[in-house]
C-alpha positions in Angstrom: 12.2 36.6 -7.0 12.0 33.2 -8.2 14.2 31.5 -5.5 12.3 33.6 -2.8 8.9 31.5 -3.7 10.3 28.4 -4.2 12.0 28.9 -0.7 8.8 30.2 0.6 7.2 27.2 -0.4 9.4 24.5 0.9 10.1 26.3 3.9 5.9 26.4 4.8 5.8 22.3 4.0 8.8 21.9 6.4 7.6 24.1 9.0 4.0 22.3 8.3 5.7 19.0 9.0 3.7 16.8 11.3 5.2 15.7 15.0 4.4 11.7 16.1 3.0 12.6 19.3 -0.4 11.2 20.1 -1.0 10.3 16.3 -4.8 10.1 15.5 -5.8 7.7 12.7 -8.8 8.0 10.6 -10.2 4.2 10.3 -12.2 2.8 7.1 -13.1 -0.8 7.6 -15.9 -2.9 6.7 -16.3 -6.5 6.2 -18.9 -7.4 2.9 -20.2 -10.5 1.3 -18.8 -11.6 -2.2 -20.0 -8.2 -3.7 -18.2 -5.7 -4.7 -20.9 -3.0 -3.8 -20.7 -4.6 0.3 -17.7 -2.6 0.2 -17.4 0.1 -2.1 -19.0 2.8 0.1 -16.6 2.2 3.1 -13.5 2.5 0.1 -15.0 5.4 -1.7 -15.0 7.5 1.9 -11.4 6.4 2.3 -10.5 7.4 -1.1 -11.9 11.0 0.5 -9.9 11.1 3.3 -6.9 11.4 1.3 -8.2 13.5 -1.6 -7.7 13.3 -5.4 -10.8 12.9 -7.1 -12.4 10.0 -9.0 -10.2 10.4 -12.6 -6.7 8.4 -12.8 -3.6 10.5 -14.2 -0.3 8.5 -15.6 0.8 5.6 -12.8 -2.0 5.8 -10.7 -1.9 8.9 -9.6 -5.4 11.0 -8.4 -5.1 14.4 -8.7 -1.9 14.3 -7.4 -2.9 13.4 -3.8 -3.9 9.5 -4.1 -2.0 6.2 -5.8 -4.1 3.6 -6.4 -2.5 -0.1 -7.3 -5.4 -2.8 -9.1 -2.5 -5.0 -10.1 -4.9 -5.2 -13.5 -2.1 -4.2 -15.8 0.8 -6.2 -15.0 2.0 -7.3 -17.6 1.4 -11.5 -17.8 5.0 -12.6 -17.9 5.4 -10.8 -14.2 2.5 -12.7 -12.6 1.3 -16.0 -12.0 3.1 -18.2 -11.6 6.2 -15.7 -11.7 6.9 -13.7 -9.0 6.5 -9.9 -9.4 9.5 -8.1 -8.8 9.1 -6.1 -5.6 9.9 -2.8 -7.2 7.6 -2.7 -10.0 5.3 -0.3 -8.7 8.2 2.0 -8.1 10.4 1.6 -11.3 8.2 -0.5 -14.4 5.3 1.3 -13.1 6.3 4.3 -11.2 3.5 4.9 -8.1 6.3 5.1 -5.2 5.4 1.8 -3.5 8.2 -1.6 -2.8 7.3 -4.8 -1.7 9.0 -7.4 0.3 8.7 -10.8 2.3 10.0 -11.5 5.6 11.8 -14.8 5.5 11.0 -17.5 4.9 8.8 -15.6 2.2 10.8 -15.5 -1.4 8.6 -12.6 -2.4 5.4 -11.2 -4.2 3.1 -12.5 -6.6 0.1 -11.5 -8.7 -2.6 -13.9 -9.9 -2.5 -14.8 -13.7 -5.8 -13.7 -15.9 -7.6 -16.6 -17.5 -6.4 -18.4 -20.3 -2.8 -17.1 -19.7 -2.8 -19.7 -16.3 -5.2 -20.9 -13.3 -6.8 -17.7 -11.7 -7.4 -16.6 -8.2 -3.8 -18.5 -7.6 -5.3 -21.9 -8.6 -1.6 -22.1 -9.7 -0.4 -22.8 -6.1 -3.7 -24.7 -4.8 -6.3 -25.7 -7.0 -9.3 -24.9 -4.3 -8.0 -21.1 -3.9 -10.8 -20.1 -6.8 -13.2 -21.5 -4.7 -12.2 -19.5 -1.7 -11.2 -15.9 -2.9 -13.2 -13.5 -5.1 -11.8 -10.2 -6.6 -12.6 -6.9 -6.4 -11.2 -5.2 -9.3 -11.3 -7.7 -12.6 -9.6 -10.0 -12.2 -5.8 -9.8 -10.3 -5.5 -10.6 -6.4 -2.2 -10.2 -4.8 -0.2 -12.6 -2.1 3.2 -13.0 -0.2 4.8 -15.6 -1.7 6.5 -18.4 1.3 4.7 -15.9 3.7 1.6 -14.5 4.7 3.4 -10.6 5.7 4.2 -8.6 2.6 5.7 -5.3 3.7 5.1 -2.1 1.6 7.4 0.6 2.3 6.9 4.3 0.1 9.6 6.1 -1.9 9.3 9.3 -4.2 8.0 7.6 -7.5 10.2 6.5 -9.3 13.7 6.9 -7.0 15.1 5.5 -4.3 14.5 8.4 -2.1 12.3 7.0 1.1 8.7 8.9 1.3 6.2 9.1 3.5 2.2 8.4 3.3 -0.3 10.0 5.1 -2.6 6.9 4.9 -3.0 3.4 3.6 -6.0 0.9 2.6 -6.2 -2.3 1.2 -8.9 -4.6 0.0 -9.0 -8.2 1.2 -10.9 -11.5 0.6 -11.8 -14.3 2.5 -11.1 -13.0 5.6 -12.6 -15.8 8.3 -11.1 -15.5 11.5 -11.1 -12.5 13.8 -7.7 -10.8 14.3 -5.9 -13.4 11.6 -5.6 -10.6 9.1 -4.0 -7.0 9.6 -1.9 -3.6 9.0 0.8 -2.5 11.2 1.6 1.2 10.4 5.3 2.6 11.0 7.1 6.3 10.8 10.2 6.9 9.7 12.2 5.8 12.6 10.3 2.2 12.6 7.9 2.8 15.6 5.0 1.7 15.3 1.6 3.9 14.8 -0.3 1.0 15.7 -2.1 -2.2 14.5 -5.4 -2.6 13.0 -7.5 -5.6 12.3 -9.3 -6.0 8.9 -13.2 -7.3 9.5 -14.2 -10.6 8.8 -16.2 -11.2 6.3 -20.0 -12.1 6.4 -20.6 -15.2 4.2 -18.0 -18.3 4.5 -16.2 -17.6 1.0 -15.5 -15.4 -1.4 -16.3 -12.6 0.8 -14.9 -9.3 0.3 -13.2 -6.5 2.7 -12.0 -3.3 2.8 -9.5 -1.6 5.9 -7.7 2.3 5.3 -6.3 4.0 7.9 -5.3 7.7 7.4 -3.7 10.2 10.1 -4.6 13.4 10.8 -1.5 14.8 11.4 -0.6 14.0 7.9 2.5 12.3 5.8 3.9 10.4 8.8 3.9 6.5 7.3 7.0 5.2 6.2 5.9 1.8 5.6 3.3 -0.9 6.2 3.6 -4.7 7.1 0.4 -6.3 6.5 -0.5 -10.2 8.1 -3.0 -11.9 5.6 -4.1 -14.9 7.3 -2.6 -16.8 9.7 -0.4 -18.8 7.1 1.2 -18.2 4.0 -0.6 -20.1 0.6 0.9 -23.1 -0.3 -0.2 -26.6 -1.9 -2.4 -28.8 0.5 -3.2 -25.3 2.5 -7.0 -25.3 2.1 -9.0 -22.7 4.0 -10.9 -24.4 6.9 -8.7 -27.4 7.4 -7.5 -27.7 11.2 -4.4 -25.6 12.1 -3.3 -26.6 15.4 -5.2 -26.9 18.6 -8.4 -25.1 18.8 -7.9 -23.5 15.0 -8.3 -23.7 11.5 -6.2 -22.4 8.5 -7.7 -19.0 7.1 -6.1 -18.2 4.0 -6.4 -14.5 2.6 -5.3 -12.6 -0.5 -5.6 -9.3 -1.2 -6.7 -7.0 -4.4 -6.6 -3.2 -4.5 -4.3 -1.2 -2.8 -4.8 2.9 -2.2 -2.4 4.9 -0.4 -1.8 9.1 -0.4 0.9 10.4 -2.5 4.4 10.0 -1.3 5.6 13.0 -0.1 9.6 13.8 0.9 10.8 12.9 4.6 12.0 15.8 6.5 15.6 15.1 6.0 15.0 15.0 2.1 12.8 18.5 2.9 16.5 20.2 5.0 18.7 19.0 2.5 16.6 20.6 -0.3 16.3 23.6 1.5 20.3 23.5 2.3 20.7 23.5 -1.1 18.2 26.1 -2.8 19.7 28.3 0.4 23.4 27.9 -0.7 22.5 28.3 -4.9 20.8 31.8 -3.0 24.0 32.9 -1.2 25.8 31.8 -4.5 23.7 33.5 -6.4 23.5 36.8 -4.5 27.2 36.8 -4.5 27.5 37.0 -8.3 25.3 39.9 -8.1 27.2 42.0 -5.4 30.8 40.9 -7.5 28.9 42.5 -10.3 27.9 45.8 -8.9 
């Protein structure tokens, strides 16, 4: 009886797997001033969209439905100015999220809290304080070499690829239309489409907020988001001129929220493979027995 409902089960999630065509996003996006509270309605609606409630579990995890990353409790020897490793949020810290740098990036960092070394990543350019503002006391996150960090989703804790059924991000100093966005990909790497984050309304420190969520459910594999239109570096100050007709906009980013990784189909058929052949096993015994 029990291997009936637990075949039951995964066979209605499989059968309720979503298809790709004409995938409809959800968008969440608002550009803010250097206030938290320019933003926080825009996020808390997003946080709806994917469910979960308003109390944390273990790991991030809201109500089962919702990760949440506010790079708050990493620990200080794995941020600023050391890089974070990329799978922290999936093995130290267990929420199902891996990040990575295209080259010439050299990987991820988080932004050291004050006393242990300079904030805001005043450890790669002194005027960066001046520029970026955080949302959630008092980490920011960055691409280190690079300004695309990619974010792909694995079942928590494993190395088993997942899928998301949406992903938001919050940003800061966000100057220049169309500098800083989120590509959204399915599992076989085409793209669900691109989406601008809003520029913000005062000239620094300003604050905002994109999620995009699908309505066809768990179909992101993985994210590649553009902060900026160059990476951080020394003597990259926001403002300065950046070739003809432009000017450097430098962005960081502070809290990520994303739905619970689920399994991708193929991990859904080969657990149902296998529950189906301990079944025939099983049922074998029994008729050997009689």
């Amino acid at each position: 009886m029990q291997m009936k409902l637990i075949l039951g089960a995964l066979s209605a999630v499989s059968l309720g797997l979503p298809s790709l065509a004409g995938a409809t996003p959800i968008v969440r996006s608002v550009g803010g001033d250097s206030t938290p509270a320019s933003i926080t309605g825009v996020r808390d609606q997003f946080r709806v969209d994917l469910g979960g409630g308003t109390v944390a579990g273990p790991n991030g995890s809201f109500g089962g439905l919702r990760r949440e990353i506010n790079w708050d409790g990493v620990p200080d020897g794995s941020s600023a100015p050391n890089n974070l490793p990329g799978n922290f949020f999936n093995s130290n810290s267990p929420r199902g999220a891996e990040f990575s740098t295209p080259a010439p990036g050299t990987g991820v960092q988080v932004s050291a809290n004050s006393g242990i070394a300079p904030v805001e990543f005043d450890n790669i350019n002194p005027t960066y304080s001046s520029d970026f503002r955080v949302f959630s006391s008092q980490r920011l996150f960055t691409g280190v070499g690079s300004n695309v960090v990619d974010v792909s989703f694995f079942l928590p804790g494993t190395t088993t690829p997942a899928l998301v059924s949406g992903f938001g991000s919050v940003f800061t100093d966000v100057d220049l239309t169309s500098s800083t966005k989120i590509e959204f990909f399915d599992a076989a790497n085409a793209s669900l489409g691109v989406f601008n984050v809003p520029v913000g309304t005062v000239d620094s420190e300003s604050l905002s907020f994109l999620g995009v969520s699908f309505t066809e459910g768990a179909i992101i594999s993985h994210v590649q988001i553009t902060s900026g239109n160059t990476a951080l570096g020394a003597g990259v100050n926001d403002g300065a001129p950046f070739g003809p007709d432009n000017v450097i906009d430098v962005v960081a980013m502070d809290d990520f929220i994303y739905a619970a990784p689920v399994p991708e189909p193929e991990t859904y058929a080969m657990l149902l493979a296998g529950l189906g052949l301990i079944g025939a096993i099983s049922r074998r015994r029994k008729a050997s027995m009689n």
